[in-house]
C-alpha positions in Angstrom: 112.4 -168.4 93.0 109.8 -168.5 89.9 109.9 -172.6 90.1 109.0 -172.6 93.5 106.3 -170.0 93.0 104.9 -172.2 90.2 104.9 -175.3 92.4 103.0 -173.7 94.8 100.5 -172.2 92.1 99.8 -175.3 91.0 99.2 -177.0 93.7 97.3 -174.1 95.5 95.8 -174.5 91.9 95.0 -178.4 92.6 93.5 -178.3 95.7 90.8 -175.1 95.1 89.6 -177.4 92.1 89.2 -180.4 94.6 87.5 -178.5 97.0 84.8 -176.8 94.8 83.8 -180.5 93.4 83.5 -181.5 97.2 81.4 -178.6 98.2 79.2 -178.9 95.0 78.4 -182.6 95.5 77.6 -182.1 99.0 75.5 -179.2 98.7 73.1 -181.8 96.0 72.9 -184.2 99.1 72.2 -182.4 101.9 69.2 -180.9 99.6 68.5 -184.4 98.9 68.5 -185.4 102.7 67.2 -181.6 104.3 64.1 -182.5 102.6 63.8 -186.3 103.4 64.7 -185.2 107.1 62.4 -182.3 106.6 65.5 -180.3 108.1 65.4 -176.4 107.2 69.1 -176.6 108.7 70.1 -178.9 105.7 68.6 -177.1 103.1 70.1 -173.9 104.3 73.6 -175.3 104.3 72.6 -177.1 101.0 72.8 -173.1 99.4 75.9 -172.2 102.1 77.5 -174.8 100.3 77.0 -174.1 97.2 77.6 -170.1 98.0 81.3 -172.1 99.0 81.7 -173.8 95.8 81.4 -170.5 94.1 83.5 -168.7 96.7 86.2 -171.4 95.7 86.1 -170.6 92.0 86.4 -166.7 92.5 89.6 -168.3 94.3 90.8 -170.1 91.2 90.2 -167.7 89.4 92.0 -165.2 90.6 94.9 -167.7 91.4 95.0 -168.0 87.4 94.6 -164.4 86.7 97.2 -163.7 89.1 100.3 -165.5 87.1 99.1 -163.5 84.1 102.4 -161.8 83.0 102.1 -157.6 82.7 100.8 -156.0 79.7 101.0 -152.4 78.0 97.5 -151.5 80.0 98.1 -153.5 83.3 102.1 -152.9 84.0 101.5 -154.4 87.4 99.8 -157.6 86.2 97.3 -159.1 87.6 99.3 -159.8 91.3 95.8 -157.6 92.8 93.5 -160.2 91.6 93.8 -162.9 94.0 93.5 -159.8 96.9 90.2 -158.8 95.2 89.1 -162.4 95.3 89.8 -162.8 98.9 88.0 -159.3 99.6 85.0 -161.0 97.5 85.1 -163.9 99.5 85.0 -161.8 102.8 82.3 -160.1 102.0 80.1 -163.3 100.8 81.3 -164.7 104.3 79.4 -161.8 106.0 76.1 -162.3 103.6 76.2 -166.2 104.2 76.8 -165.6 108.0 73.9 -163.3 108.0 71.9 -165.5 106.0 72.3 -168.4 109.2 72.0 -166.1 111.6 68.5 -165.0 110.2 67.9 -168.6 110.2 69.2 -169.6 113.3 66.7 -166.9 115.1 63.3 -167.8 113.4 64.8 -171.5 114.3 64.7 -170.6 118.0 61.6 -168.7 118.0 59.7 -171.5 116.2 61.5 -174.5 116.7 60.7 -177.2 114.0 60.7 -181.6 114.7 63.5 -182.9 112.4 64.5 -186.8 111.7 67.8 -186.7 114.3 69.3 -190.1 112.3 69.7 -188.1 109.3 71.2 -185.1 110.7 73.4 -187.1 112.6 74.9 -189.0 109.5 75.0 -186.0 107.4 76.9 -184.1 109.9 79.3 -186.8 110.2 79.8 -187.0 106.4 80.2 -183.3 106.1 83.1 -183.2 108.8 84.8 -185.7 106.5 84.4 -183.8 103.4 85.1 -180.3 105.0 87.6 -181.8 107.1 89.7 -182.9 104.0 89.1 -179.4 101.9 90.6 -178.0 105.0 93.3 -179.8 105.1 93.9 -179.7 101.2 94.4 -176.2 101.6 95.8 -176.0 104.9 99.5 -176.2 103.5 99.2 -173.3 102.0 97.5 -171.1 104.2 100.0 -168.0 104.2 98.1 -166.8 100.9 95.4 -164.4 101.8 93.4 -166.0 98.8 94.0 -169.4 100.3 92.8 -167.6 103.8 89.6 -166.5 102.9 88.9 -169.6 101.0 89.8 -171.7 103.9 87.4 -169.6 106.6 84.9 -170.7 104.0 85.0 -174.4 104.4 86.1 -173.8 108.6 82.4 -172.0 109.0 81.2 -175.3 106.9 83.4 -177.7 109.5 82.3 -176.0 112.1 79.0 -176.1 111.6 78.7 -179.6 110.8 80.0 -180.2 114.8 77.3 -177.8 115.8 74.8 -179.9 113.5 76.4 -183.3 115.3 76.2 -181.8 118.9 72.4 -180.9 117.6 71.6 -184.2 116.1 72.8 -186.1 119.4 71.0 -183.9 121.6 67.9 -183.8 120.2 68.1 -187.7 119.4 68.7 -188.2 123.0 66.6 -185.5 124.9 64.1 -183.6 122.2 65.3 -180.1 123.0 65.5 -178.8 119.2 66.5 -175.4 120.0 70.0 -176.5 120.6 70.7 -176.5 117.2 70.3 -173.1 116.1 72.0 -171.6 119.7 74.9 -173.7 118.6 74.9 -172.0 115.3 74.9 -168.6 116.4 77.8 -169.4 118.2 79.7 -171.0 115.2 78.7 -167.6 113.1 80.3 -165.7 115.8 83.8 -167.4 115.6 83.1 -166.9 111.7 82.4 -163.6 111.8 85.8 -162.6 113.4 87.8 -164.8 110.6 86.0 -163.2 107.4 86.6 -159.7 109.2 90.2 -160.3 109.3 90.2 -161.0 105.8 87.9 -158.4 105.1 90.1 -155.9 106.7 94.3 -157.2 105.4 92.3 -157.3 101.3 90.7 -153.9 101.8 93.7 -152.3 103.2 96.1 -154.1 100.1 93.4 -153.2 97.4 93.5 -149.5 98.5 97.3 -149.6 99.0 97.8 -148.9 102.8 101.4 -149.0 103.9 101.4 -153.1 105.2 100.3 -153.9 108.7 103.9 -155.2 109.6 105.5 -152.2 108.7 105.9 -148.6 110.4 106.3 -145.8 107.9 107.9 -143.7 110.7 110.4 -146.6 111.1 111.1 -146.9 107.6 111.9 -143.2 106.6 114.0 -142.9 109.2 115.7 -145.8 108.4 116.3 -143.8 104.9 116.8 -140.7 106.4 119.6 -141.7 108.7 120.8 -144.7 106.2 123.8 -142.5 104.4 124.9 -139.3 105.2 124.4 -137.7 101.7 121.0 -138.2 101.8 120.3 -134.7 102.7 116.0 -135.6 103.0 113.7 -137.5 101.9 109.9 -136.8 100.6 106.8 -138.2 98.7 107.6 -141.6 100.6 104.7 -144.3 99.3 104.9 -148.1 100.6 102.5 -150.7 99.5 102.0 -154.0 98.4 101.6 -155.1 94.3 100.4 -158.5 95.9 100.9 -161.2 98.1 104.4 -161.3 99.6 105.2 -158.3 96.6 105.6 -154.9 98.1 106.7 -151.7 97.0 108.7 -148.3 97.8 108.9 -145.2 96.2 110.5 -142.0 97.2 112.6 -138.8 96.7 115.5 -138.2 98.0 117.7 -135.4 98.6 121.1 -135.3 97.5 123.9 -133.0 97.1 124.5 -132.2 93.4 126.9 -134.6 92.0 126.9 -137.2 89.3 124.3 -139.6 89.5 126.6 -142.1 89.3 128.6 -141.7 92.4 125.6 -142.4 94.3 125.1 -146.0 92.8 126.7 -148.0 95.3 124.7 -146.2 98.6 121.9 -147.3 96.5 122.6 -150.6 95.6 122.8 -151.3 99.8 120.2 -149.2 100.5 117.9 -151.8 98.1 119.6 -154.6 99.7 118.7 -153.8 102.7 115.7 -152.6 102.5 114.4 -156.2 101.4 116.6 -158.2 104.0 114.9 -155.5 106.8 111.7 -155.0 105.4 111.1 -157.5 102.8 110.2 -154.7 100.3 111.1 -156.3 96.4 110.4 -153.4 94.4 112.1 -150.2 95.4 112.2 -147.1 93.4 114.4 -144.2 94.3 114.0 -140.6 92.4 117.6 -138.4 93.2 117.2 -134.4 93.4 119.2 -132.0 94.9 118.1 -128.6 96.4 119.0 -126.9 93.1 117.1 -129.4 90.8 113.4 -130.0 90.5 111.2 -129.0 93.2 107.6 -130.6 93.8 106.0 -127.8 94.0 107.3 -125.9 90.9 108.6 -128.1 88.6 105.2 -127.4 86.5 106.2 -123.3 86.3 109.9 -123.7 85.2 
């Protein structure tokens, strides 16, 4: 339903613009406050944030480019957009990760005195502010866009607990280390996140049959659906964009009108979205007289 796509746009729309002012402005304080506190971990997350904020706005972007209605050069649209965005966004997961990680380890080798009050209050501020991106996007968490965003400001929420625990811990006992074990742990949780995206974006953007689908399963499905379909070949299934996939395919038929094999086709569409959830299905008839792949070009 295009109304209820458009809601959802715009509100998916709504809260990416919320989130990116969140992330921005707190990325400004904690660089403010890391270097009051003289805390290497708050100027770090200062640049993670802001990484975030632009992360974000690839997201709005590609949420805008996505409703972008076809054109003579792009007959698909722009549905791939928002998957590229999300692939982005997995890979900037990986860099940022890396980038703590690095951190984390000179952190443990050489740990560093830091003012615990101020890490403690920042952390507590950050969980607010991350905890309510998170749950402005939470709603609509099905969209791989929305995903990859989301894992984004999780790795921030996250780490703001591990930068609490820290704070507490080294208000309370001194032992600074603790910090940057607990961060290494966070990236590790991360990690497997932005690799999940990394993987479902990669496989859309290079049209891999989707991971919910067998392609055994659905040619013989075909193959067996009606018995004048005599074969089928040159089966592709993929996905246009989120929740939009696609099937094309030959089939073999006994020579007849084209028209007397309408109605098989009509419930051979229907079902294949009610069984497979495939939208766009396009069916090419021949018969063992007509066309043949492989010579069609020497006729």
């Amino acid at each position: 339903m295009p109304g209820h796509h458009d809601h959802a746009h715009a509100r998916q729309g709504r809260s990416l613009v919320v989130s990116i002012f969140l992330n921005l402005g707190f990325a400004v304080a904690e660089l403010v406050f890391g270097l009051i506190a003289n805390s290497l971990v708050l100027v770090a997350d200062s640049v993670h944030d802001a990484g975030d904020a632009v992360a974000l706005g690839l997201s709005w972007l590609g949420l805008r480019m996505s409703r972008r209605p076809p054109d003579r050069r792009r007959t698909f649209g722009y549905r791939k957009v928002r998957i590229l965005t999300a692939f982005i966004n997995a890979l900037a997961l990986f860099g940022l990760t890396a980038f703590v990680v690095r951190a984390a380890v000179l952190r443990i080798i050489n740990p560093e005195p830091v003012k615990s009050p101020i890490l403690i209050v920042m952390a507590l501020v950050g969980l607010a502010v991350n905890g309510l991106a998170v749950l402005l996007l939470r709603r609509d968490r099905q969209s791989l866009n929305i995903r990859a965003a989301m894992w984004h400001l999780m790795e921030d929420f996250l780490g703001w607990v591990a930068v609490l625990i820290g704070g507490l811990v080294i208000r309370f006992t001194g032992w600074y280390v603790i910090d940057p074990v607990l961060s290494l742990a966070v990236s590790a949780f991360v990690l497997r996140g932005a690799w999940s995206v990394f993987r479902e974006s990669a496989g859309i953007l290079i049209d891999s049959t989707p991971r919910d689908i067998s392609f055994d399963d659905v040619r013989g499905f075909i193959a067996g659906f009606d018995e004048s379909i005599q074969g089928i070949h040159d089966l592709h299934i993929w996905t246009l964009g989120e929740d939009e996939r696609a099937l094309m395919a030959h089939l073999v038929v006994p020579d007849r009108p084209v028209a007397s094999f309408y109605p098989m086709l009509a419930r051979l569409e229907c079902e294949m979205g009610e069984k497979y959830r495939i939208d766009h299905v396009t069916l090419e008839l021949e018969c063992d007289r007509c066309k043949s792949g492989d010579h069609v070009c020497l006729q």
